[in-house]
C-alpha positions as CSV (number, residue, x, y, z in Angstrom):
1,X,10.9,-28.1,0.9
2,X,8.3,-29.0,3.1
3,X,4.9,-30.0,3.0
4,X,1.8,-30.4,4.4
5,X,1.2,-33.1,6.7
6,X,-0.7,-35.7,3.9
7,X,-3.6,-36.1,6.1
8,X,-4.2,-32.5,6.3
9,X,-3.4,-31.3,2.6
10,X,-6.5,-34.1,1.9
11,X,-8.6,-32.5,4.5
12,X,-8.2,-28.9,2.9
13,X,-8.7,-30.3,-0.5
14,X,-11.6,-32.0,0.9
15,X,-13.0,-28.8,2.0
16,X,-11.8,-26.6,-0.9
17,X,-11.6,-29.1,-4.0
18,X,-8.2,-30.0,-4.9
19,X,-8.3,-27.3,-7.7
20,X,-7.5,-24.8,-5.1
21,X,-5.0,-26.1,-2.9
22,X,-1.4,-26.2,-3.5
23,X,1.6,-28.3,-2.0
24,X,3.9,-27.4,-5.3
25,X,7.4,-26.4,-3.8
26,X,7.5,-23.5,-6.3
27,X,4.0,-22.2,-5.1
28,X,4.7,-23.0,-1.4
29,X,7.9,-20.9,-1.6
30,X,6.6,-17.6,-3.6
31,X,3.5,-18.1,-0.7
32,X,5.5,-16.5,2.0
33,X,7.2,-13.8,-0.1
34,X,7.0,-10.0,-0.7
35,X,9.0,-7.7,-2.8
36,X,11.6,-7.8,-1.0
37,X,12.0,-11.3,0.9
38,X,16.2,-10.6,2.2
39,X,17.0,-12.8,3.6
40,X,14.3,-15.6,2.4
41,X,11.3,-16.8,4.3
42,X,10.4,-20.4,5.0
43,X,8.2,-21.1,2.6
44,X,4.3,-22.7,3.8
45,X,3.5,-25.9,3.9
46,X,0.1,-25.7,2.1
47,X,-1.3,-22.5,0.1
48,X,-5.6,-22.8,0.0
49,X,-7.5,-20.5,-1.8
50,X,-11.2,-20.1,-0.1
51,X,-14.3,-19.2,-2.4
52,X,-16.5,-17.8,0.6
53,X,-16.3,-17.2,4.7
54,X,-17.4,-20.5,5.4
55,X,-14.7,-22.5,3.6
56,X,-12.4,-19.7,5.0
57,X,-13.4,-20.5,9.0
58,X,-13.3,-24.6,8.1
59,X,-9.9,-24.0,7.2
60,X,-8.9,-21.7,9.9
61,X,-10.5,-24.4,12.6
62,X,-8.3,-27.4,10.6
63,X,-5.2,-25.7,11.0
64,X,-5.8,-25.1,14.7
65,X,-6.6,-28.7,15.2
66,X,-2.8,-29.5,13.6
67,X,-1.2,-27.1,15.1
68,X,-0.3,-25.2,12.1
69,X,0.4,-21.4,12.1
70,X,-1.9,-19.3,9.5
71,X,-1.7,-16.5,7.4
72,X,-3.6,-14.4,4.7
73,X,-2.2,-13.3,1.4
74,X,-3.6,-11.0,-1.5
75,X,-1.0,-9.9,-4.2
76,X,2.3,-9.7,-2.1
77,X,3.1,-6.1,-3.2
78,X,4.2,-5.1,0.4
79,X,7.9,-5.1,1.2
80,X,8.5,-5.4,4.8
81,X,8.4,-9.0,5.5
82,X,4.6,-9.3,6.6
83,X,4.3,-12.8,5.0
84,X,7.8,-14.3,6.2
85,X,6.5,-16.4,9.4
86,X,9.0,-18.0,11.0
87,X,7.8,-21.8,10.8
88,X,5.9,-23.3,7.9
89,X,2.0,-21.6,7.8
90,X,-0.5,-22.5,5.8
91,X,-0.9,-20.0,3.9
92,X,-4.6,-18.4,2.5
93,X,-4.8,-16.9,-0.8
94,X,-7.4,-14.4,-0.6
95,X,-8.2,-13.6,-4.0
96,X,-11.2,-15.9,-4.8
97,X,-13.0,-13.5,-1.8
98,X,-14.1,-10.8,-4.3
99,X,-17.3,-10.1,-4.2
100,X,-18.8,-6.9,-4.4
101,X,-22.0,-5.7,-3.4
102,X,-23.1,-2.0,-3.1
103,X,-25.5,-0.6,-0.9
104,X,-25.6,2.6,-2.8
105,X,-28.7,4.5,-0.9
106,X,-26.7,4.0,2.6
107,X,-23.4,4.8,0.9
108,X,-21.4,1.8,2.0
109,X,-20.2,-1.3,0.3
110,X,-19.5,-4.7,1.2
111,X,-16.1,-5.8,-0.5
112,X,-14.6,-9.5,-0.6
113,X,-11.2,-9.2,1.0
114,X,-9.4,-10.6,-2.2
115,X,-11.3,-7.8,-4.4
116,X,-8.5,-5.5,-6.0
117,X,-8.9,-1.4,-5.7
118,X,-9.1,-1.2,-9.5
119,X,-12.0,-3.8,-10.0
120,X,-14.2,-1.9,-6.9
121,X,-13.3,1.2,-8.7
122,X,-14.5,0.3,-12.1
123,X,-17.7,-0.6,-10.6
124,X,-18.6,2.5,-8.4
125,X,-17.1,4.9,-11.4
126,X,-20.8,4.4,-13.3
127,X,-22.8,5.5,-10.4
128,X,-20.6,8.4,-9.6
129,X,-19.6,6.9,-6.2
130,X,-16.2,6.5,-4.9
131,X,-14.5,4.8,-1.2
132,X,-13.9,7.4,1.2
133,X,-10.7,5.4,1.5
134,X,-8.4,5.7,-1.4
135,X,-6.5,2.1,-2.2
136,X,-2.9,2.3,-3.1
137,X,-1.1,3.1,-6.0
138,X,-0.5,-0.5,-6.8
139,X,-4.7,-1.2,-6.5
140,X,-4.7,-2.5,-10.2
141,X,-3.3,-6.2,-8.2
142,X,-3.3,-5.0,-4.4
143,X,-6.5,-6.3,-2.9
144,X,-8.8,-4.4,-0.2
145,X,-8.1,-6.9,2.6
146,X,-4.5,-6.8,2.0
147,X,-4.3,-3.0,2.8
148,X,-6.8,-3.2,5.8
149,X,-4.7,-5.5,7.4
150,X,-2.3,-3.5,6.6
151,X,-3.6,0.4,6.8
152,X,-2.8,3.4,4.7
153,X,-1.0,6.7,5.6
154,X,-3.8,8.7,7.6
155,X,-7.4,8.6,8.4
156,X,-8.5,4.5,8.0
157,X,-12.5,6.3,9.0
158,X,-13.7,5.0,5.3
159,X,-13.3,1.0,6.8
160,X,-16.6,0.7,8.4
161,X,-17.4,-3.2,9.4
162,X,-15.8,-5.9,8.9
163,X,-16.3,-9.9,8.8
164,X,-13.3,-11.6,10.1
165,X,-12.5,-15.4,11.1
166,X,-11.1,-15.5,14.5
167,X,-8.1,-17.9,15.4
168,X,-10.4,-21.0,16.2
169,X,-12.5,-20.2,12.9
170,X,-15.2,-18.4,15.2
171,X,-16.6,-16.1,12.1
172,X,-17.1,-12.6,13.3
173,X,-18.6,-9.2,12.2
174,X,-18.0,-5.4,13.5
175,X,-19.7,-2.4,13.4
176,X,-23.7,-1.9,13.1
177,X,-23.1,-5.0,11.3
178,X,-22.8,-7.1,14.3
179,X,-26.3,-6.4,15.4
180,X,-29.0,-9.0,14.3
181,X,-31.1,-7.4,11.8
182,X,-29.1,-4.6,11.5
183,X,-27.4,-3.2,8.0
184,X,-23.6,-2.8,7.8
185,X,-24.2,1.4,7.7
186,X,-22.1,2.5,10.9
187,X,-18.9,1.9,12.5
188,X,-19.9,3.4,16.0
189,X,-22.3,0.9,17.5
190,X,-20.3,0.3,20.9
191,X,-17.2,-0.5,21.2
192,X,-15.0,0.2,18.0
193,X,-14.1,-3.5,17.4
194,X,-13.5,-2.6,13.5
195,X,-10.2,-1.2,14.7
196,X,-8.5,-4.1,16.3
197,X,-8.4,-5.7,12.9
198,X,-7.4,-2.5,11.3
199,X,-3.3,-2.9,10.9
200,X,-3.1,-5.9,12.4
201,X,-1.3,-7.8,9.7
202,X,-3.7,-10.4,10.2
203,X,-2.7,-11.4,13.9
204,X,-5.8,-10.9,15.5
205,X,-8.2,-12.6,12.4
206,X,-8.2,-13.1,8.9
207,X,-10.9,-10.7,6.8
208,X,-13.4,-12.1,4.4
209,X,-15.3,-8.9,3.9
210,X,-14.6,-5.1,4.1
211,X,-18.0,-2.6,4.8
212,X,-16.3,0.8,3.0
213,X,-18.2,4.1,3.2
214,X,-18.8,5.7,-0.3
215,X,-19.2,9.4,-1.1
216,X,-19.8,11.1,-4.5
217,X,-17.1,11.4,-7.2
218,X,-16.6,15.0,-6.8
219,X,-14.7,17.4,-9.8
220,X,-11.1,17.6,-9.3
221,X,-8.4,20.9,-9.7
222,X,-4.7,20.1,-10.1
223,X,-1.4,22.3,-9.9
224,X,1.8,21.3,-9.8
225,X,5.1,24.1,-8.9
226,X,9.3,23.3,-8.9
227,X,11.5,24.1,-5.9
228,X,15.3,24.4,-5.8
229,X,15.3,22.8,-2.7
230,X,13.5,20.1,-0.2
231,X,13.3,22.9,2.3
232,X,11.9,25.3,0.4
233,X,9.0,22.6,-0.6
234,X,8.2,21.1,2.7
235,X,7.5,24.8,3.9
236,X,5.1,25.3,1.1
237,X,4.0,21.9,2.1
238,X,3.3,21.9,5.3
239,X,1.5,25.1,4.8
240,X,-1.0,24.2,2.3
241,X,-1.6,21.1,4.5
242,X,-2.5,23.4,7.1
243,X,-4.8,25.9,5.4
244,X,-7.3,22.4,4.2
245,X,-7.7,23.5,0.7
246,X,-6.2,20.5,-0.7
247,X,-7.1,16.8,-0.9
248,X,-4.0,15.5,-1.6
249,X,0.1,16.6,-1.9
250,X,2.9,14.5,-3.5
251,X,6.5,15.7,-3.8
252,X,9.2,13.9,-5.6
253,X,12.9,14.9,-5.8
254,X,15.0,15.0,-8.8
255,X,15.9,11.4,-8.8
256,X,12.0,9.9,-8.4
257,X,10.9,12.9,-11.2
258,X,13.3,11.6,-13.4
259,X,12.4,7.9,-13.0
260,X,9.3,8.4,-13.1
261,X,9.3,10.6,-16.3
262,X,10.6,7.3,-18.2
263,X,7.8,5.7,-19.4
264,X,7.6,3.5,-21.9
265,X,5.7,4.2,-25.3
266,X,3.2,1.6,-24.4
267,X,2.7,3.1,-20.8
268,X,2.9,7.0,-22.4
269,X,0.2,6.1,-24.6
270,X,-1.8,4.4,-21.6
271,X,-1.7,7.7,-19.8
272,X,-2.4,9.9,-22.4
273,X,-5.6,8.0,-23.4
274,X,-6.3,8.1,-19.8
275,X,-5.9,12.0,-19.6
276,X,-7.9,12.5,-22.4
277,X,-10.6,10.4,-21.7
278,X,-10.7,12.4,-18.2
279,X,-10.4,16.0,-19.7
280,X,-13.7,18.5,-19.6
281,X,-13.7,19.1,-23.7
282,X,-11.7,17.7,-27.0
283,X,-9.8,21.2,-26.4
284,X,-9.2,20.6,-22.9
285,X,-8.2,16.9,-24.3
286,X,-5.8,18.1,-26.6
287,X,-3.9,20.8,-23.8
288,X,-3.8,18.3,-21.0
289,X,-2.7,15.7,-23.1
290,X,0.3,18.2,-24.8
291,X,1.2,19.2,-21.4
292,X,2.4,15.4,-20.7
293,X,5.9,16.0,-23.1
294,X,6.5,19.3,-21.3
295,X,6.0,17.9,-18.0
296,X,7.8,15.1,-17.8
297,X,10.7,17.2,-18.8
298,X,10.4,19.2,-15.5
299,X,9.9,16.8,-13.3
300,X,13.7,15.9,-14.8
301,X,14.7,19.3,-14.1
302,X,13.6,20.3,-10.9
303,X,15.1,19.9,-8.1
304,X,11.6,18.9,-5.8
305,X,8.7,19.2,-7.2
306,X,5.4,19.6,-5.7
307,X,1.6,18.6,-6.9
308,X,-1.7,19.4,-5.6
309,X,-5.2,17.9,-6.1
310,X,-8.5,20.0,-4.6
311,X,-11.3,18.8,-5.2
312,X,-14.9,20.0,-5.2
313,X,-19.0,19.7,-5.7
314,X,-17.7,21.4,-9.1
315,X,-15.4,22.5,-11.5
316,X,-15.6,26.0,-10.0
317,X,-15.2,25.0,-6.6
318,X,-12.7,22.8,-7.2
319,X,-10.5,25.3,-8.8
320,X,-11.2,28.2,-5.9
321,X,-9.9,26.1,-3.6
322,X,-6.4,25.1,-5.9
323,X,-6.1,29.2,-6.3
324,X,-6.6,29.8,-2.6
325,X,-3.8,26.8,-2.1
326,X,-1.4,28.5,-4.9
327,X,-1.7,31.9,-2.8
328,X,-0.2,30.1,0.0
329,X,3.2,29.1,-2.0
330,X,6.5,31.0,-1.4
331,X,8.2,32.7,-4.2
332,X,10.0,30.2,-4.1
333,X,7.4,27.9,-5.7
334,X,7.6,27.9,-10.0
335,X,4.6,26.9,-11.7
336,X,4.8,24.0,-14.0
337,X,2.7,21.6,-16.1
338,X,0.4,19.5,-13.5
339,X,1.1,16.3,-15.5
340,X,1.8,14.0,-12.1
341,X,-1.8,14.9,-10.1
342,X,-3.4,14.8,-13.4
343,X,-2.0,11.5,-14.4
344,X,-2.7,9.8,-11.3
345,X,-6.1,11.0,-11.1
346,X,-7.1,9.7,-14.6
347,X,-4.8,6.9,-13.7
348,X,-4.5,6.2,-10.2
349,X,-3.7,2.2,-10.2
350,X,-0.5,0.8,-11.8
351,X,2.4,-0.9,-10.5
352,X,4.7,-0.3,-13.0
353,X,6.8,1.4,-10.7
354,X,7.6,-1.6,-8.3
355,X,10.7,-1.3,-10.7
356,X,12.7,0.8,-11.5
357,X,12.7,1.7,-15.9
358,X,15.3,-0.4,-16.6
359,X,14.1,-3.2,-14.9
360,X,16.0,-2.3,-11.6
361,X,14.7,-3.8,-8.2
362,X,12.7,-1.4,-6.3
363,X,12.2,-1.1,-2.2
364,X,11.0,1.7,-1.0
365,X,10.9,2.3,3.4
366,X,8.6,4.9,4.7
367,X,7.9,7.1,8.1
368,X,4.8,8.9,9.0
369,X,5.8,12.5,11.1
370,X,3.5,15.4,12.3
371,X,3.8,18.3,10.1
372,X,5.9,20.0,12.6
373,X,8.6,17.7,12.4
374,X,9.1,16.9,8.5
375,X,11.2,19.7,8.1
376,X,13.7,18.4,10.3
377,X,13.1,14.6,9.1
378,X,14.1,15.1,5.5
379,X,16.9,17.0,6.7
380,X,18.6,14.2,8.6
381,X,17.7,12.2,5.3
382,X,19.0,14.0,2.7
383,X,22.0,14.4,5.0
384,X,22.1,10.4,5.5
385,X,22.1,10.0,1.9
386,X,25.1,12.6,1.3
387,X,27.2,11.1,3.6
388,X,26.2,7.7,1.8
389,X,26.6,8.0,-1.5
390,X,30.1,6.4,-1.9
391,X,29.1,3.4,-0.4
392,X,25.8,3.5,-2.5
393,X,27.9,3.9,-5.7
394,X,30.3,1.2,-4.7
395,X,26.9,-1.3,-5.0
396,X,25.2,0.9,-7.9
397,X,22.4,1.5,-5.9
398,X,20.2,4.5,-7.2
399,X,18.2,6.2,-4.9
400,X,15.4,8.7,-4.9
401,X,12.6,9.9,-2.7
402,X,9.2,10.8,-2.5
403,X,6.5,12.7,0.1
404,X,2.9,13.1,0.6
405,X,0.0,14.2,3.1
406,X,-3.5,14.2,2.7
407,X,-3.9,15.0,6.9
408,X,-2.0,16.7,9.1
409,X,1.1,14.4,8.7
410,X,3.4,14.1,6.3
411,X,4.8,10.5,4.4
412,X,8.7,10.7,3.9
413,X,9.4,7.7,1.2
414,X,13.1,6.9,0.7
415,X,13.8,4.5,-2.0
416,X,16.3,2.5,-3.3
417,X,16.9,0.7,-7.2
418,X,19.2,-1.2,-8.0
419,X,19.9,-3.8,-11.1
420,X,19.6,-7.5,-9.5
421,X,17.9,-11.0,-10.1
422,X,14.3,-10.4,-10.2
423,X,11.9,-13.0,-8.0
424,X,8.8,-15.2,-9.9
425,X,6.5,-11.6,-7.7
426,X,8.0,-9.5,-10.4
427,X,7.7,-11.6,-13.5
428,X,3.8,-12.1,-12.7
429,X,3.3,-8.7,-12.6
430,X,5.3,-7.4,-15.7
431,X,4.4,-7.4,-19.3
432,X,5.9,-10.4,-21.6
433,X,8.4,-7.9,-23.6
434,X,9.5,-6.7,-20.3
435,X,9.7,-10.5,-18.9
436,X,12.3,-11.0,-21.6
437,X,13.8,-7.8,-21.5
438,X,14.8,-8.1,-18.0
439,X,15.0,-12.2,-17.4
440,X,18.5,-13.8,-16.6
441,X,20.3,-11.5,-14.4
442,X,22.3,-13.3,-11.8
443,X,21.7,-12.4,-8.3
444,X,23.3,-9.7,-6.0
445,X,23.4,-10.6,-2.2
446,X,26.1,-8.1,-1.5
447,X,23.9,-5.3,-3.1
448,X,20.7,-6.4,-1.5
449,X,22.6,-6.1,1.8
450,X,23.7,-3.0,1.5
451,X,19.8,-2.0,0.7
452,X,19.5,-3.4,3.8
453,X,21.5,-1.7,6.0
454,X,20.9,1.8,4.1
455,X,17.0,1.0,5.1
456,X,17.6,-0.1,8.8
457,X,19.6,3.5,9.1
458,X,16.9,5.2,7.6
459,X,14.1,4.2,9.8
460,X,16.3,4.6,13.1
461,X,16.3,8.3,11.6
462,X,12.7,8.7,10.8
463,X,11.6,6.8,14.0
464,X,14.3,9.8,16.1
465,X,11.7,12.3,14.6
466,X,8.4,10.7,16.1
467,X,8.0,9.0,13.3
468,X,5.3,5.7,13.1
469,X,4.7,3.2,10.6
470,X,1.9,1.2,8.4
471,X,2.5,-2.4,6.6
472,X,4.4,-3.1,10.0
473,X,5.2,-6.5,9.0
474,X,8.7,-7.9,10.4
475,X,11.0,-4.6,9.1
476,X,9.0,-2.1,11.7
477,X,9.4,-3.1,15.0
478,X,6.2,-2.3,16.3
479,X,6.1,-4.0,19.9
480,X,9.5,-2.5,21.0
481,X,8.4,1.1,20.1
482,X,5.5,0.9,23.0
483,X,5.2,2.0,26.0
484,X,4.5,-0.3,28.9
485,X,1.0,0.1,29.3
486,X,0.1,0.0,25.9
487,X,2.2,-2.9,25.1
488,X,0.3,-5.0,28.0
489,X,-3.0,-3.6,26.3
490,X,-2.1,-5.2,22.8
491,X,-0.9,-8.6,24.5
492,X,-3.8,-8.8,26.3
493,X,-6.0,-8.3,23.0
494,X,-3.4,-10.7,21.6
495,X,-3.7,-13.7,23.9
496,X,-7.7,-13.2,24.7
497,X,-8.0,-13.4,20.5
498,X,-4.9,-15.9,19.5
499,X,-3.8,-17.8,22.8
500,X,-1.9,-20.3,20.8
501,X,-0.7,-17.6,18.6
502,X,-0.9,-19.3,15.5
503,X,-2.0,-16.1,13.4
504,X,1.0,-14.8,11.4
505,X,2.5,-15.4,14.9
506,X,5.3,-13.0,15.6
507,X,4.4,-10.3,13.1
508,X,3.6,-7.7,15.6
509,X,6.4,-9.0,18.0
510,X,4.4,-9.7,20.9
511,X,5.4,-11.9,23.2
512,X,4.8,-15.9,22.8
């Protein structure tokens, strides 16, 4: 296992306290891991945990000065190989970056990069703000750095400014911010720098601050409707995407309603207090929370299912726009409880899905197609898996899929579960009970490899079908899928930014 070079674990300890720096072998190897590390990483040489920018850029400039590559880490919920660095990085915890300071007059907030989506949440929710940027599912750990760096499905407008430390610890702001005197308000103020850190799985700097827009937590309506088939639901789905009623569509198929309807009583009870707690009267309490038993039993029914959130300046509103969404839906389209937008909505961070509900290892791929083409896309999928499934049963690898739009694309998510050794990620994450529960399983290379391969087939498909891709990391080949001028353009901005290329170097697979 290596190490840091003695001289320069002193010198970061010397800079951070020795309280916050780690040159453990068991630390140093979960540094450069994700969900799904196949096949294994090398693991970093030193992991440093900065409490402010200024530690963060005396850091950055000390690895430059031993030639060591660097990256940035927040919770390590991604699963495409974005913190696998092929020699041995030093490697910067985020997560002591969470501060949190809201500029609620100018609607915009100034967010440590380590700060997780549920904590920023908890304290907007009180003023009746929100980020024009919705975090990810797993925001209860994911932090807001981590999915800057590495974007979300659609519009990233709500990212605003930034303060990044550039690859010889220059530190560096964007948007109005840049200007001397000047508040962190606007993202347009010349040239839109903000964006060449957006994505960039921290190859062109490392962020110590996020400036997100806020907007008012508006009233929300939810419906949810059954399908007999995928095609039948990406029709009504690409429709109601296209008449703008709706803020938000997810569609899961058989398998992912079924999983995702065994819950735990712990977790059942979690989301019912949630749903209550979110519901308009005790009455309203009561019916929404009732509707939870029923609902989960269709989403283990159905076929596809589809659920829709509107949103609005009221109730009323909110609602007109769900009715003028449910007039849009084929016949095809049965009505059913809206348990999965209303749950997410009351509940919308957890990660208890990054396994599956027996404890089964989780990895999920994704592509991003115009609306126009996601007809076609889940065709070749579902086909793909058909023609699949012996070899998937031969492994017992379960699969399921999900799909979702809130712009005019649509996310295809194919998934795959399957029982295997879990990794130290997992049992950080999970409850004790469940640490025992699923503890001492022995490992499964040949399964894992199959996963593999399964995945690789499935983004060739999605990527025949136009589609493109966020949390790049090392799994989406981002460089070959350019075209020659814009592949120049982005080693250019590369080697002007990182000449050594010492930042997560080969992450976005430019050239050396």
């Amino acid at each position: 296992m290596p190490s840091a070079p003695s001289d320069f674990a002193q010198s970061i300890s010397q800079i951070l306290g020795a309280e916050h720096v780690s040159t453990r072998g068991p630390d140093l190897d979960r540094a450069t891991r994700d969900i799904f590390p196949f096949p294994s990483p090398p693991p970093a040489c030193a992991l440093a945990s900065p409490g402010n920018v200024h530690e963060l850029a005396r850091l950055i400039a000390l690895a430059r000065e031993h030639r060591v590559p660097v990256l940035a880490r927040g919770a390590g919920l991604s699963y495409t190989g974005g913190l696998a660095c092929a020699g041995h990085p030093l490697v910067i915890d985020t997560r002591r970056l969470n501060s949190i300071e809201v500029h609620a007059a100018d609607r915009y907030v100034i967010v440590g990069a380590g700060t997780t989506w549920e904590a920023l949440s908890s304290q907007l929710a009180p003023i009746g703000l929100r980020t024009q940027l919705g975090g990810p599912v797993s925001g209860s750990a994911s932090t807001v750095g981590g999915a800057v760096s590495q974007a979300l499905p659609g519009s990233m407008e709500g990212v605003i400014g930034l303060k990044v430390v550039l690859a010889d610890g220059t530190i560096a702001r964007t948007g109005s911010w840049a200007r001397a005197g000047t508040s962190a308000f606007l993202r347009q103020a010349g040239p839109d720098l903000t964006g060449l850190f957006i994505g960039d799985q921290g190859a062109h700097g490392i962020k110590a601050s996020v400036v997100l827009r806020l907007v008012p937590r508006n009233e929300f309506a939810f419906a949810s409707f059954a399908y007999p088939d995928g095609a039948s639901l990406i029709a009504d789905l690409v429709r109601v995407q296209q008449g703008g009623m709706v803020m938000r569509v997810l569609a899961l198929n058989r398998e992912r309603g079924s999983q995702a309807s065994q819950v735990g009583s712990a977790e059942a009870l979690s989301v019912a207090g949630a749903v209550a707690a979110a519901s308009s009267s005790p009455l309203a309490a009561l019916r929404n929370v009732a509707g939870l038993v029923k609902g989960r039993i269709d989403l283990a029914r159905s076929q596809w299912t589809m659920h829709l959130t509107a949103e609005g300046e009221s109730e009323q509103i909110a609602q007109a726009r769900m009715n003028l969404a449910r007039a849009i839906c084929s016949p095809n389209a049965r009505e059913i409880e809206d348990t999965v937008p209303r749950s997410i909505a009351a509940r919308p961070y957890s990660i208890r899905s990054f396994l599956g509900p027996k404890g089964e290892r989780w990895v999920p791929l994704h592509g991003i197609v115009p609306l126009s083409h996601a007809a076609a896309a889940l065709a070749s999928i579902e086909a793909y898996i058909a023609e699949s499934a012996t070899a998937l049963a031969a492994h017992e690898i379960a699969h399921s899929m999900l799909m979702s739009t809130g712009g005019a694309f649509v996310t295809i998510e194919p998934m795959f579960l399957w029982m295997d050794e879990l990794d130290p990620i997992h049992f950080a994450h999970l409850e004790p009970r469940h640490r025992e529960r699923f503890g001492g399983r022995s490992a499964r290379p040949a399964a894992r490899e199959e996963v593999s391969r399964h995945r690789e087939a499935l983004r060739k498909i999605l990527e025949s079908h136009g589609a493109v891709h966020v949390q790049m990391g090392r799994f989406y080949p981002h460089a070959e899928q350019l075209d020659t001028g814009s592949l120049a353009l982005l080693e250019r901005i590369s080697s002007a930014i990182d000449p050594e290329r010492r930042m997560n170097p080969g992450v976005l697979g430019v050239s050396k």
